[in-house]
C-alpha positions in Angstrom: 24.7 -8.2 23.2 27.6 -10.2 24.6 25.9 -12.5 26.8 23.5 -13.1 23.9 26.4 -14.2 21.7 27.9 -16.2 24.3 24.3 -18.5 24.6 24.5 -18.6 20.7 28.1 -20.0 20.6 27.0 -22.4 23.7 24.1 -23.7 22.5 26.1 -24.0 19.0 28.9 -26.0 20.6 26.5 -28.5 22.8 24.9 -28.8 19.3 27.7 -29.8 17.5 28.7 -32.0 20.0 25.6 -34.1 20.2 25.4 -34.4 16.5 28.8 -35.8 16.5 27.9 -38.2 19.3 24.6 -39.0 17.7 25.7 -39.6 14.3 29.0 -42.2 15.4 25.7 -44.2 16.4 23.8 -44.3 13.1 24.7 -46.4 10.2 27.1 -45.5 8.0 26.3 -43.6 5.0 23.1 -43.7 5.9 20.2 -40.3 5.1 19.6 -40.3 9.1 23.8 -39.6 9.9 24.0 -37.3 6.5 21.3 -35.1 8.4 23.1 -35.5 11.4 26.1 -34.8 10.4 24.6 -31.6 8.2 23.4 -30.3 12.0 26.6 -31.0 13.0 28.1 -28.7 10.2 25.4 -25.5 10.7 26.4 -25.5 14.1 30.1 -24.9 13.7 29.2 -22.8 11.2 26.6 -20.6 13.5 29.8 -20.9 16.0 32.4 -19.4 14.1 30.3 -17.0 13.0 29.2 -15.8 16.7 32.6 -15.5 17.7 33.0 -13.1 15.0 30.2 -11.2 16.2 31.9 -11.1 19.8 35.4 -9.8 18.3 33.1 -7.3 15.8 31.4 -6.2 18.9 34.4 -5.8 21.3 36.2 -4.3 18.9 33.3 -1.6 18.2 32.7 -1.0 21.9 36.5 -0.7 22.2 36.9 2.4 19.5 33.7 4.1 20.7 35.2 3.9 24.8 38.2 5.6 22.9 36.7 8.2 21.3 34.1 9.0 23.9 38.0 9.4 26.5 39.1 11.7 23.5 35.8 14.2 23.6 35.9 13.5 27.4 32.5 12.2 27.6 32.3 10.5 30.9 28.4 9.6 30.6 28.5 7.8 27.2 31.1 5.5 28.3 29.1 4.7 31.4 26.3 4.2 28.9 28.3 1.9 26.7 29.8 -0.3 29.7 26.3 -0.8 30.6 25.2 -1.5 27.3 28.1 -4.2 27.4 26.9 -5.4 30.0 23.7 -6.5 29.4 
């Protein structure tokens, strides 16, 4: 699940960059740079929201590593790294 978040947040941050690029090109206050510069809004706005997801996720993964030390459940945290992982 983490590398999957980290794609979104790239993909959300090269897209927000070329809609900034792309709209300081068109014409002022014109319908093509309001779109543009819409894009450019959803994809902070899918950004911020997949670093949430990341810190969500971390901090889930975190408490369940914790409570699988507490029950002493070797394999499920095995499980979980490798669920991390992928």
């Amino acid at each position: 699940m983490e590398n999957s978040v980290e794609v979104v947040e790239h993909v959300a941050e090269a897209t927000e960059k070329l809609a900034a690029n792309v709209a300081k090109q068109l014409p002022e206050d014109g319908s093509l740079q309001k779109a543009v510069e819409e894009v450019e809004h959803i994809a902070e706005v899918v950004d911020a929201d997949a670093e949430k997801v990341e810190a969500v996720a971390e901090k889930v993964c975190f408490c369940f590593l914790y409570s699988c030390r507490l029950f002493d459940t070797h394999p499920i945290i095995i499980s979980c790294f490798h669920i991390a992982a992928a």
